[in-house]
C-alpha positions in Angstrom: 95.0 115.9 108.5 95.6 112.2 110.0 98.5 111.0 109.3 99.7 107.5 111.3 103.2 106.3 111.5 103.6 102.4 112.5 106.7 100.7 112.4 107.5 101.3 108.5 104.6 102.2 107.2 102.8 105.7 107.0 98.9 105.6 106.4 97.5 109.0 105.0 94.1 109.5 106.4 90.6 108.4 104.5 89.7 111.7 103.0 93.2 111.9 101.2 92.8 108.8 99.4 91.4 110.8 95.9 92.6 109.7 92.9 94.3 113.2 92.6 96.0 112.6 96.0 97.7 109.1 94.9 99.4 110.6 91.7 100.4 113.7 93.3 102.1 111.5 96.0 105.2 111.0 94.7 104.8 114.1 92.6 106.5 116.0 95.5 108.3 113.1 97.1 110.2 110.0 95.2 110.9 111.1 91.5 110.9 114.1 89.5 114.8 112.8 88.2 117.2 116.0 89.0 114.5 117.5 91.2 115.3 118.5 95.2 111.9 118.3 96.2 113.2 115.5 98.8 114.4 117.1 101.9 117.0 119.6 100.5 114.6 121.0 98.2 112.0 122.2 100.5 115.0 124.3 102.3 116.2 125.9 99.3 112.7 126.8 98.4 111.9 127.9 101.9 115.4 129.8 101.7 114.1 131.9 98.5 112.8 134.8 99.4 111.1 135.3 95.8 108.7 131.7 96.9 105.2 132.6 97.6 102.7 130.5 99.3 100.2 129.1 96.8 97.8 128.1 100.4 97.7 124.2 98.7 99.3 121.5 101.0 100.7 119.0 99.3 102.8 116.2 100.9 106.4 115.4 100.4 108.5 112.3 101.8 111.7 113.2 102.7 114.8 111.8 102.3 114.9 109.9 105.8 111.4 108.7 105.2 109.1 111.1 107.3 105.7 111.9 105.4 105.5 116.2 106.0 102.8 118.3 104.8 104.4 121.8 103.4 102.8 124.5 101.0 103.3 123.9 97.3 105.4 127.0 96.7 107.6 126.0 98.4 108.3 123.0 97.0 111.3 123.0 94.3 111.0 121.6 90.5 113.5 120.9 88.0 113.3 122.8 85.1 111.4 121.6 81.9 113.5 120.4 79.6 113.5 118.5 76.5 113.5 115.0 76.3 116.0 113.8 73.5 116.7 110.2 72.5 120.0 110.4 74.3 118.6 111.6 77.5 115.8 109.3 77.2 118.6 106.2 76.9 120.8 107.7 79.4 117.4 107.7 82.2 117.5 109.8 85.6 120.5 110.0 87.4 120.5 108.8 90.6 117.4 106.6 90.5 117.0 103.2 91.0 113.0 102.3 89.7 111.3 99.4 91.2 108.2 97.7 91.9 106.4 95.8 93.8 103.0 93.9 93.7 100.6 92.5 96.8 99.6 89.5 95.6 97.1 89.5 98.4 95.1 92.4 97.2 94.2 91.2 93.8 91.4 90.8 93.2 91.5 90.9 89.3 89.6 94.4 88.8 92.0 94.5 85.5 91.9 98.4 86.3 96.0 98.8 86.4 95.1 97.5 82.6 92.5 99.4 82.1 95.0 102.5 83.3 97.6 101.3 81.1 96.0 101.5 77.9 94.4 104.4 78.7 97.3 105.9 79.1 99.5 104.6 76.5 96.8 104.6 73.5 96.0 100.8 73.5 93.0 99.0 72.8 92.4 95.6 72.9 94.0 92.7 72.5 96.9 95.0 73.3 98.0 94.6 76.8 101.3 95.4 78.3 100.1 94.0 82.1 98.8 90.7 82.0 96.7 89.5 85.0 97.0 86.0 85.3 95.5 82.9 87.1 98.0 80.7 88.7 98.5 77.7 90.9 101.4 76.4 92.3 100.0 72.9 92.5 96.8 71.0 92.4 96.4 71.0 96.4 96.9 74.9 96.5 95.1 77.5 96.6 94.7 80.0 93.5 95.5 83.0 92.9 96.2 86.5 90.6 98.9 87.7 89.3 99.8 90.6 87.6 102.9 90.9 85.2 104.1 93.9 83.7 107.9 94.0 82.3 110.3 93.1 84.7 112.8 95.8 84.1 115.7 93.0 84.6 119.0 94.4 86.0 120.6 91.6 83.2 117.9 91.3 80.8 118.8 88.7 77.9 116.2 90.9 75.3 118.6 93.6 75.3 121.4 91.0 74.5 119.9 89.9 71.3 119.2 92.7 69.9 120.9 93.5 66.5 120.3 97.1 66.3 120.5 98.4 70.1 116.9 99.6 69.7 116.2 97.9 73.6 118.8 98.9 76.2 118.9 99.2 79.8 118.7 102.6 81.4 121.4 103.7 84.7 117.5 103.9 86.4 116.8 100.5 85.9 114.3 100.7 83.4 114.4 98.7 80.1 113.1 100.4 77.1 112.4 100.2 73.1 113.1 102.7 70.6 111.0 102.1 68.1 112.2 104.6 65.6 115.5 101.8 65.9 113.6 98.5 66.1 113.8 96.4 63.0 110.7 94.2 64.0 112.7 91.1 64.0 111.1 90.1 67.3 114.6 88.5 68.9 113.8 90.4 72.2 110.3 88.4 72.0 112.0 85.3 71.8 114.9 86.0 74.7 112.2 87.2 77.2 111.2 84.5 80.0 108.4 86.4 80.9 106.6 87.0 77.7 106.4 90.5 78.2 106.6 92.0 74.7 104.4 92.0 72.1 104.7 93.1 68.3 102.6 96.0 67.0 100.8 94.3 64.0 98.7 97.5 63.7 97.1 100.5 64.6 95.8 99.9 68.4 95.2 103.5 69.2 92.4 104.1 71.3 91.5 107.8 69.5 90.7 108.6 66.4 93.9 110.1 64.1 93.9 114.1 64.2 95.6 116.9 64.8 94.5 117.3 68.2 94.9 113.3 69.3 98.0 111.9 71.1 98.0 109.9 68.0 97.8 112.7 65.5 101.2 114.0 63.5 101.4 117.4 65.9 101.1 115.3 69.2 104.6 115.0 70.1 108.4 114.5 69.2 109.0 110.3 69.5 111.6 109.2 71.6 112.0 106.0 73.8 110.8 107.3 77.1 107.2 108.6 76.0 106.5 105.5 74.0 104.1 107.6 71.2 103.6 107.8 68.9 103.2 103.9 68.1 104.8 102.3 65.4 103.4 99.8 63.3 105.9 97.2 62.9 108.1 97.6 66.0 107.7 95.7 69.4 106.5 97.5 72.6 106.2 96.5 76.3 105.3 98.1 79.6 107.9 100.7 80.2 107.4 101.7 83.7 105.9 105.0 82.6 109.7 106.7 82.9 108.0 109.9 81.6 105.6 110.1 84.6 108.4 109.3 86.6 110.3 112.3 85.6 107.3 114.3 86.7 107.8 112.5 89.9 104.2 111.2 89.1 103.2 107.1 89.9 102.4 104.9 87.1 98.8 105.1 86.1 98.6 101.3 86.3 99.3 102.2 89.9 96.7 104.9 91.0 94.4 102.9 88.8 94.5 99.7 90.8 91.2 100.1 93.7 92.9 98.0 96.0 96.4 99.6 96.2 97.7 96.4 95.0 100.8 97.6 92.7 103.6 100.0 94.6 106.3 101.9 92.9 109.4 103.4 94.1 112.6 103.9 94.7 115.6 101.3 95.5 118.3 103.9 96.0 115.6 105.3 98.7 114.0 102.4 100.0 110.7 103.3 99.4 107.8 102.0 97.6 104.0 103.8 97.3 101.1 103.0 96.0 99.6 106.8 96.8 98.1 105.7 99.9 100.5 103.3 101.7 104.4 103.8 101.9 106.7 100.9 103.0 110.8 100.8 103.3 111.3 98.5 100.3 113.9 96.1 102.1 111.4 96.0 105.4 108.8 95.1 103.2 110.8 92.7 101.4 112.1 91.0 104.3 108.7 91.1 106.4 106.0 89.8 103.8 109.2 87.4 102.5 108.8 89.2 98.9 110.2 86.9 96.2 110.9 88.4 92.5 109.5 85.3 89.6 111.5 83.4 88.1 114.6 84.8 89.7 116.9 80.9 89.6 116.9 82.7 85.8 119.5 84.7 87.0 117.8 88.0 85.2 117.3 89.9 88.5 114.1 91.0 88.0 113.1 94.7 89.0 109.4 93.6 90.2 109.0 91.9 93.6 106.3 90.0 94.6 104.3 89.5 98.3 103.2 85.9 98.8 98.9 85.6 98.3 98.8 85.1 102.3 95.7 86.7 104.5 93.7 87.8 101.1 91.9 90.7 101.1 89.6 89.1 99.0 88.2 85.7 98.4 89.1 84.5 94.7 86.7 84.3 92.3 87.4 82.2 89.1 87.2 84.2 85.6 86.1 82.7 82.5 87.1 85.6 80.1 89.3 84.3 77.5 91.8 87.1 77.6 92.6 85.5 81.4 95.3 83.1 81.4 95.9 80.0 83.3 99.6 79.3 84.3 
């Protein structure tokens, strides 16, 4: 296996890069919330003399940020347990979800949508990322955005809301219960970003039955899975805090061809997109990340890198659904 450590970056080799390999990434190295698979957990696996070798390598970043390849039996996991509303609103202890997007590898595939609602059930118009076209004046260049929910450390939607059904989780992530919401759409108004949108129907991308994600035996509602939908009630990118406590990236992540969205960790300071990993304050400080908007005083959970030595030459987009800003 080539592995390549520079500076504060580690670069798996070409023939890891499967789709498989980017979600199992952080699967055994950043999440899984009450998991020890970081460090610690591969030596109290190691240390149980019941672990047997499975002969699969998987990688694991440890807790110092080393990239280590290590058999997947011996690799720790927490228990399954069940996800209630109340653990769902308290979130994953210790964890500190953020994100951060390469403006300079868009290139306006629309595939981290395309992932999304895959994922989550939608169909169009829904779309909880929106890629958009901006320019910061007439003289310069253009460029892509992408704008999923900003996961605001003081989000005013959550201030507004006269039944508690959006709150703010101890991992940073912002999320709806929908069995709570009222559908009086305050959140929609309090948002700077435009991030929510109101369910005015059925946008699932399956057809209702027993054996759907949609159907009435798919799966016990709470906040953090988002399903199933609710006619009625506002929804929003959530981050995908379900995958998260798999330890598993967002698909709107692995989805993306050009690695363009990372995810990670603040309280670790690391961000992945499955192929690349960065310390998220080198990044930060090195590409001169900026969060939008942040003079709103909102303190946005979503960074952005400046559109600076493109990876791609941009190419305008006449689809309607493509906004100009």
């Amino acid at each position: 296996m080539g592995i390549q450590k520079n500076e504060n970056k580690i670069t798996m080799s070409n023939n890891e890069n499967s789709s498989n390999g980017r979600r199992n990434f952080l699967k055994l190295g950043l999440l899984a919330g009450g998991s020890v698979v970081v460090g610690a957990g591969i030596v109290k696996a190691i240390g149980n003399k019941d672990t047997a070798e499975t002969g699969e390598k998987v990688k694991v970043l440890t807790a110092n940020g080393k990239l280590v390849e290590v058999d997947r039996g011996l690799v720790g996991h927490p228990a399954e347990i069940k996800i209630t509303n109340l653990i769902a609103r308290e979130g994953i202890e210790g964890r500190k979800f953020v994100m951060v997007i390469d403006l300079a590898r868009c290139a306006n595939a629309r595939k981290c949508i395309e992932g999304c609602q895959k994922m989550h059930h939608k169909t169009p118009p829904v779309e909880w990322i929106k890629v958009k076209h901006m320019q910061d004046a007439e003289t310069t260049a253009p460029y892509w955005m992408p704008q999923p929910c900003f996961h605001c450390d003081n989000p005013p939607c959550t201030k507004v809301c006269p039944v508690d059904a959006t709150f703010k989780r101890q991992d940073g992530i912002v999320l709806i219960d929908n069995e709570r919401c009222i559908g009086c759409r305050f959140c929609m108004a309090a948002c700077p970003y435009n991030s929510r949108s109101f369910n005015w129907g059925d946008h699932w991308a399956v057809a209702k039955d027993s054996t759907s994600p949609s159907g009435a035996g798919c799966c016990e509602s709470n906040p953090e899975n988002g399903t199933p939908s609710k006619m009625g009630t506002v929804e929003k990118c959530d981050f995908c805090p379900d995958m998260a406590r798999k330890g598993e990236l967002p698909d709107c992540v692995t989805s993306c061809p050009n690695g363009t969205l990372f995810f990670g960790d603040a309280n670790e300071d690391s961000v992945t997109n499955g192929e690349d990993t960065f310390r998220l304050s080198e990044l930060i400080k090195k590409r001169a990340g900026y969060r939008y908007l942040e003079e709103l005083g909102t303190e946005p959970r979503v960074y952005y890198l400046p559109p600076v030595n493109r990876n791609f030459p941009f190419e305008e987009d006449t689809e309607a659904h493509n906004t100009k800003e």
